[in-house]
N, C-alpha and C positions, 0 to 999 in steps of 0.2 A: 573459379571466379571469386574474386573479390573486391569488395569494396574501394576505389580508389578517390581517395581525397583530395580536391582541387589543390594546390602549394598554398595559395591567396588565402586556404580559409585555416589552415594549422593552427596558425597563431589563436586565432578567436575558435579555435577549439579546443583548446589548451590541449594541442598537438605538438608531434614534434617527429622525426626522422628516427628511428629506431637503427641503429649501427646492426645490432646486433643480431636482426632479421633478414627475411627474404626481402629481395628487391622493394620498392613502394610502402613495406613493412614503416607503421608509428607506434609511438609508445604515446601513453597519457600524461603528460607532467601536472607535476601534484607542488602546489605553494608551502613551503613552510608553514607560514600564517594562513589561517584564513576563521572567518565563521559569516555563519549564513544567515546573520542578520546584515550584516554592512555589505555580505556579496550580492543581497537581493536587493529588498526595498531602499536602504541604506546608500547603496551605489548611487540612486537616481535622487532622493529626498533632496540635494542640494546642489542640483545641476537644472540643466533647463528641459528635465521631465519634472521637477519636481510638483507641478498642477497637475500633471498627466492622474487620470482617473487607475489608482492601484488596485481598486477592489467597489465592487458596484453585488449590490444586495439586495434583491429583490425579496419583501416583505411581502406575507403571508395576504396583503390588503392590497397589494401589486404596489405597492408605492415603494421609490427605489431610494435606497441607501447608498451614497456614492462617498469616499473617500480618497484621495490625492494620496499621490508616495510621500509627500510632507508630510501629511493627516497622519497617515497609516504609522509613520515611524515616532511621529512625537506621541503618538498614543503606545506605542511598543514602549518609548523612553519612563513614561509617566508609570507603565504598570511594569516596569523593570525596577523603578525607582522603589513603589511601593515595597513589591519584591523586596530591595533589598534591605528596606527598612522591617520587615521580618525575617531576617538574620539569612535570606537564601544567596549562596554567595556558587563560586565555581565549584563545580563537583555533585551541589543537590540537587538533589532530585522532584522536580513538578510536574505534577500529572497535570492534561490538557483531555477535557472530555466536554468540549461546547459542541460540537457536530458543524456543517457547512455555513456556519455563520464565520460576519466578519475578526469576532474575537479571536476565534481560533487562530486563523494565522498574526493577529497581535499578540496573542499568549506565545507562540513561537517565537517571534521574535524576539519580543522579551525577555523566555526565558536564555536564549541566545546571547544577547548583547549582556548577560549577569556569566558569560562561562558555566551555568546552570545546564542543567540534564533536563529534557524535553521528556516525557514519559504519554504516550499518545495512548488516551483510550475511547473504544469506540460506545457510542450510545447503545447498541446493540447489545451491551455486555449484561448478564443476567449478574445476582448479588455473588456468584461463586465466582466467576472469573473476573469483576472486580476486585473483591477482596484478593485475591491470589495476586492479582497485579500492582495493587495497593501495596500487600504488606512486600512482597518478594523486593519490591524497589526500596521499600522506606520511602514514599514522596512524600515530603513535609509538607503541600501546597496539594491542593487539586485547583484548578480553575474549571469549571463548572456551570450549569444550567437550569436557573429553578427547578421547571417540569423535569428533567432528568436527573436531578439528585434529589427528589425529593421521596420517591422510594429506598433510600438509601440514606436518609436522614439520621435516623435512627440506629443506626448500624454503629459500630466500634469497629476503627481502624485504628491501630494502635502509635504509626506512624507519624498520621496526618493530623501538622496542629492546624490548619486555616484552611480557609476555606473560599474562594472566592467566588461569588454568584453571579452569573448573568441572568438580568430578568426577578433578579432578588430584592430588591427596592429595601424597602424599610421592614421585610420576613426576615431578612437575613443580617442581624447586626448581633453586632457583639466582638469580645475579643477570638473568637475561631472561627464567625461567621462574617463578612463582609457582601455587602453590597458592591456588583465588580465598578457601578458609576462612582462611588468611591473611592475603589482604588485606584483608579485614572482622574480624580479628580483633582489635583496637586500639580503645579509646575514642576519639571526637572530641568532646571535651566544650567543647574551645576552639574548634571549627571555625568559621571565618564563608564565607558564599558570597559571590562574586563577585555587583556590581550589573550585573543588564543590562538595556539598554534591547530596544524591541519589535522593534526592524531588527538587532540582536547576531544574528549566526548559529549556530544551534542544530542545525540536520541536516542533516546530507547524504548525499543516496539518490539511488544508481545506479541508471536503467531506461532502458532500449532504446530508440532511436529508429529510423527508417525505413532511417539509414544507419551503417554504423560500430558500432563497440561500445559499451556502457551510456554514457552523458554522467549526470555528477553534476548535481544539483540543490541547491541551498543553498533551505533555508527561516529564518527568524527565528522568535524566539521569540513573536512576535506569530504566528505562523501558527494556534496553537490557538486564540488570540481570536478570532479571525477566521473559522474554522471552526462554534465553539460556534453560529451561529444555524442554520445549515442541521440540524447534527447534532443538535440539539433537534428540528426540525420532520423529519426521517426518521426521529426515532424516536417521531415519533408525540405531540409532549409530553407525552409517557407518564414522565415525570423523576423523580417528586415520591416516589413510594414507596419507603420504606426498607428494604423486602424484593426490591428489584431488585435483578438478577443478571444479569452480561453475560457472552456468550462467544463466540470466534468462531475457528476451525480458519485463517482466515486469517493467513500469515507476518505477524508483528510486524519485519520487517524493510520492508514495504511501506506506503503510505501509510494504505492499507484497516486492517488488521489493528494498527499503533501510533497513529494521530491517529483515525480514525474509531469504535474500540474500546477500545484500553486506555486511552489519555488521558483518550479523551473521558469514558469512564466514570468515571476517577478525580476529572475534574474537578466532574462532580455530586457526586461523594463515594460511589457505590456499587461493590460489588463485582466482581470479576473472576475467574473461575475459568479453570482450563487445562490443558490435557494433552498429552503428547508424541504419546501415541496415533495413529496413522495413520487420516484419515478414511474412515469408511463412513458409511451411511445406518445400518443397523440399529445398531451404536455409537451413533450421533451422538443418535440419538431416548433408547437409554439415557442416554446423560452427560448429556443435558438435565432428564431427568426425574429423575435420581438427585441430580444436584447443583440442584434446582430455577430453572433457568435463565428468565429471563424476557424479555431482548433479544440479539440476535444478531443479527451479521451476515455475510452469509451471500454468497459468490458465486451469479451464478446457475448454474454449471457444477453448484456442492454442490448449490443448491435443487432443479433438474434431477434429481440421484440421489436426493433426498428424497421428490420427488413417484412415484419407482418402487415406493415402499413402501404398499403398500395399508392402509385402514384406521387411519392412524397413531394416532388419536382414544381406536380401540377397543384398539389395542395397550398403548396408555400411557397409560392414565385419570389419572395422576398427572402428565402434562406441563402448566407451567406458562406454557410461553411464549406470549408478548403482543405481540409484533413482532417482525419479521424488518427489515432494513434491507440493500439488494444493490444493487450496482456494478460495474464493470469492464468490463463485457459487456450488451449488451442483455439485456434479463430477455424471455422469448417470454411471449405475452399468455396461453398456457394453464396454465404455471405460475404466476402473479400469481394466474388461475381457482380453479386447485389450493390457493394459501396460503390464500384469503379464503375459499372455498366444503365444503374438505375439512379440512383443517389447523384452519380458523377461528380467523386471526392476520392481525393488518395485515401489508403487507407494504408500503413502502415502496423503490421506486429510484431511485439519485439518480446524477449523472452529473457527471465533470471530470476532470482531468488532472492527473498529479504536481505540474505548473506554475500550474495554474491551478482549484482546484476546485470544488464542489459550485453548479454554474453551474444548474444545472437541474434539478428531484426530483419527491418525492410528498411529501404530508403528505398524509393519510385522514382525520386531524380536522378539516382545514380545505378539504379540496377530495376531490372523487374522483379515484383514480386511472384511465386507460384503457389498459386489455391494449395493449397493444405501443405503445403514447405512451412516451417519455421521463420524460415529466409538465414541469411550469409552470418558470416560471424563479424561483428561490429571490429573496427578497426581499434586497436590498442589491447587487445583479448589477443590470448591464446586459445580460444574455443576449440575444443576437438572430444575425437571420442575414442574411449580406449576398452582395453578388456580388463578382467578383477586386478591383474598385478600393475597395471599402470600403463602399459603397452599402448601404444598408439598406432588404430585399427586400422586400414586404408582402406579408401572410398568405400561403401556397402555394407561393412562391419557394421555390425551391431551390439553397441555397449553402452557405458554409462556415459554422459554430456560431462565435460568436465574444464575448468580453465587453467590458464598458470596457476600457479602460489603465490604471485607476488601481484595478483590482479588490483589495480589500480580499485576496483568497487568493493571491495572485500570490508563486509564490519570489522572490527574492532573484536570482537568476540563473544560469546555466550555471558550473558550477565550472571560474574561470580562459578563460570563453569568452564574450566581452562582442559577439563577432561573430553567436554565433548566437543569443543572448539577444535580442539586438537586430531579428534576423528574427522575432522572434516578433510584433512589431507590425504593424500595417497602417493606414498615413494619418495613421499618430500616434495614431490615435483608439481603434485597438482590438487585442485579446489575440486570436491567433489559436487556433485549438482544432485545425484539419487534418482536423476531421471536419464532414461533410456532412450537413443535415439542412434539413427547413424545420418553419415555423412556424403554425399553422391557427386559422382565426379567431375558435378559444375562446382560444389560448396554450397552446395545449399544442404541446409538439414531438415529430418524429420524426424516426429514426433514419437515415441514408439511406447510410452508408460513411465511407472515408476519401479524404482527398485523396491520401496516398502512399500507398507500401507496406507501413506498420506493422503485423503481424500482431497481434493481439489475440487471445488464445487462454488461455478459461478465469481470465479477471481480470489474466493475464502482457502485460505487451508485449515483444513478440518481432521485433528487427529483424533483416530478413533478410538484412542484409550479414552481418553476425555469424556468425551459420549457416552463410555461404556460403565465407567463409575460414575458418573451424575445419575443412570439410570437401575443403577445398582443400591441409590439412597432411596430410591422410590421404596415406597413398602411393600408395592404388591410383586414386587421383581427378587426371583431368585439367581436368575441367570442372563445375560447380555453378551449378544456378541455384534459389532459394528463393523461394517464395510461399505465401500463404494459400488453404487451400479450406476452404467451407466444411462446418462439421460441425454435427449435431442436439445433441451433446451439451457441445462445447466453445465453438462458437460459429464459431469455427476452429480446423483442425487446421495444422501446419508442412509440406509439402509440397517434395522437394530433385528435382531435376531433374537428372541426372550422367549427366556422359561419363564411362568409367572409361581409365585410359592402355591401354595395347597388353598383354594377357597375363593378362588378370586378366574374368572371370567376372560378371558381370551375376546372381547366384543369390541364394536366401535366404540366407547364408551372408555373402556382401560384403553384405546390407540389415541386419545385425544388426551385422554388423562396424562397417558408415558410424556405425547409430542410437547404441553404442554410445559410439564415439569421441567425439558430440558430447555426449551425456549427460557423462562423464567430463573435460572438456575444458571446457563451456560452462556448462551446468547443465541436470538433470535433464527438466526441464518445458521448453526446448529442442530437444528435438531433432526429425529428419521422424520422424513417423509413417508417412507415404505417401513411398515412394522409387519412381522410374520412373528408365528409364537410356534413355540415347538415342545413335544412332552420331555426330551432328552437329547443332549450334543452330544456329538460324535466326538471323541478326548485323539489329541496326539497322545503319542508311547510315553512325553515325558507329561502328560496329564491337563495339557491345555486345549483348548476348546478347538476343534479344527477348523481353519476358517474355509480351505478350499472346495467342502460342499457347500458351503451357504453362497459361493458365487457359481454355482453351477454347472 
């Protein structure tokens, strides 16, 4: 089975007939031009959505912040302008670390419509994997958050000449420090944006790999084109209503939470609503129903604490939501149960990699989804699965998930790392995924691991080298070794395995100490949850630490 695409909707899915496939087979067409400030907000600013509500902002006092695709974009022009009146032009690099507020997708824009490089980081980030993200990009600019930069005031980044504050009023002035109400405070009536083509690089987002600290990812401004056909069919082509409302508790510093949510939304032309608010279930069922939310997307970790809420139906006779759309983590087949049977919402899950995405999903209106399936391979992919030499397995095989090489969602490449960019291939002919699955002879796929050790925990990817040198600067640590176990509620949890040196206590006491240091140090969603201490590892033959007894 697979997905078949109405004719009516090709076009507005920047579809098209693929000659060179099987029967009903599309390819994705990709625009020369594009960038994703003029394809989002920009498209609607000067047409007759331009009043339409682009982003609605629920403050910490319930009092709501509401802005127009007009609003939203002469505030992107204004703080592009500033921009570029500090020499940032196409090619530099700005970090963006506001969290679920409205700036943040101003700050994207912005830096969008300058041909500038987006550099997302998330508030989570402790002073190490800042700095590492900081310097590894060179971003001349951070846009920024009082309370969140202000642990980090004091710090040298060697890069970064300026600084822009939200929330900085008259703390933050000077020539490297701004106040961000001043940098949007100047007309740009003359402003023009920079032309960019679809390959011009637009983002770049640090995440975790199996070994080492975060590696950058470069996407192009084509990367939203390019997404739009999947993110239609996970949300159900549920598009067309003008009273749709999207939201989603997921970091806008991640792929999930800016290209699958706020872009994606802005690029149909509907609204976004958001809040600082710390997620809960019983929150999360109000802010939906209060602020009439109708797609969301949602980790399964969040969906998980959604479905602990009995009755949701009967609680909030006034919730409006119509889909849910979830990634990151296998969704388990009894919450899928939970969405369609108690909730009664489509739920769509869709599957891919910072590198390579939405290779595999649901759509509900055009196919059934099946409890603990992956679901089908999205139309415009070559999804399939092969064995180590490249070989494409047939149905029930068990190997690696893998796409074309010439996948329309593919980054741009490793930032500054053309070596390991280039491992990502296999035979020439295909994108490697690293995770393990096979394929059963409807097309649907399942889940089956990873090839390395990349911890996946709760939508995060968590490399466990990372973990294991943060926790190697501690002083009372001689030894570390980190893996994933799994858990009911995250999917996986971080698990550290430590020698401690000579003198020092093995008690709750050093486990709060360890958890700490890396929370503070790495980031929050980081650290072991599970710490065990041991007098001596078990060494491989060539002298590294064995990990296959610490998982048992």
């Amino acid at each position: 089975m697979n997905f078949q695409i109405p004719p009516h909707l090709h076009a507005r899915l920047n579809l098209q007939p693929d000659p060179a496939g099987t029967p009903g087979a599309v390819r994705i067409v990709l625009p020369l031009q594009a960038n994703m400030a003029a394809d989002t907000v920009g498209r609607w600013a000067d047409g007759p959505r331009r009043d339409h509500a682009a982003m609605v902002f629920e403050q910490a006092d319930g009092t709501l912040q509401t802005a127009s695709f007009a609003a939203v974009d002469d505030e992107a022009t204004r703080l592009a302008q500033h921009l570029r009146s500090r020499g940032i032009g196409k090619g530099d690099r700005v970090a963006i670390h506001t969290g679920l507020r409205p700036e943040t997708g101003v700050a994207h824009l912005a830096v969008y419509k300058l041909g500038a490089i987006a550099v997302t980081l998330s508030q989570l980030y402790g002073i190490d994997t800042l700095r590492h993200v900081l310097d590894r990009s060179e971003a001349a600019v951070i846009v920024t958050q009082a309370a969140a930069w202000q642990p980090f005031r004091s710090e040298a980044f060697p890069h970064l000449r300026h600084r822009i504050v939200v929330g900085g009023h008259d703390r933050f002035e000077g020539d490297a420090e701004i106040a961000y109400e001043r940098a949007i405070a100047e007309r740009a009536d003359g402003f023009v944006a920079a032309i960019t083509h679809a390959d011009d690089p637009a983002l770049l987002m640090f995440t975790s790999g199996s070994t080492g600290l975060p590696k950058g990812m470069r996407h192009g401004h084509r990367i939203l084109q390019a997404y739009l056909p999947s993110i239609a069919l996970f949300f159900d082509l549920d598009l067309d209503d003008d009273g749709s409302v999207f939201w989603s508790p997921a970091d806008w510093a991640w792929v999930g939470g800016l290209l699958d949510l706020l872009l994606a939304a802005w690029a149909f032309g509907h609204t976004v609503v958001t809040s600082e608010a710390r997620f809960d279930a019983e929150w999360a069922f109000d802010f939906m129903t209060r602020q009439r939310v109708t797609h969301t997307f949602l980790t399964p970790t969040a969906l998980k604490r959604l479905a602990e809420v009995p009755k949701p139906r009967e609680r909030w006779p006034g919730l409006k939501l119509r889909v849910i759309c979830t990634g990151g983590e296998p969704l388990p087949g009894q919450v899928l149960d939970w969405c369609q049977n108690e909730l009664g919402v489509v739920c769509n899950e869709f599957y891919g990699l910072t590198e390579v995405n939405h290779l595999i999903g649901n759509c509900r209106a055009l196919a059934p989804p099946i409890a603990g399936s992956m679901g089908l391979a999205y139309p415009g992919h070559g999804t399939t699965v092969v064995d180590e030499h490249g070989t494409e397995l047939p149905p029930g095989g068990v190997g690696e998930i893998v796409t074309r090489a010439d996948d329309a969602t593919q980054f741009l490449g490793y930032w500054r790392d053309p070596e390991r960019t280039a491992a990502l291939r296999l035979s020439n002919r295909w994108l490697r995924t690293g995770d393990i699955g096979l394929r059963d002879a409807a097309g649907y796929f399942w889940y089956r691991g990873r090839a390395d050790d990349l911890i996946k925990s709760a939508g995060y990817r968590i490399g466990p080298a990372e973990v294991e040198e943060c926790l190697l600067r501690h002083p009372a640590v001689a030894e570390a070794a980190v893996i994933g176990i799994p858990d009911a509620a995250r999917g996986q949890i971080v698990k550290a395995v430590v020698r401690l040196k000579a003198g020092h206590a093995a008690d709750h006491l050093m486990t709060l100490s360890l958890q700490q240091h890396v929370k503070t140090r790495l980031a929050s969603y980081k650290y072991p949850r599970v710490i065990d201490y041991v007098q001596r590892f078990e060494m491989t033959s060539s002298g590294k630490i064995d990990r296959k007894p610490l998982r048992g």
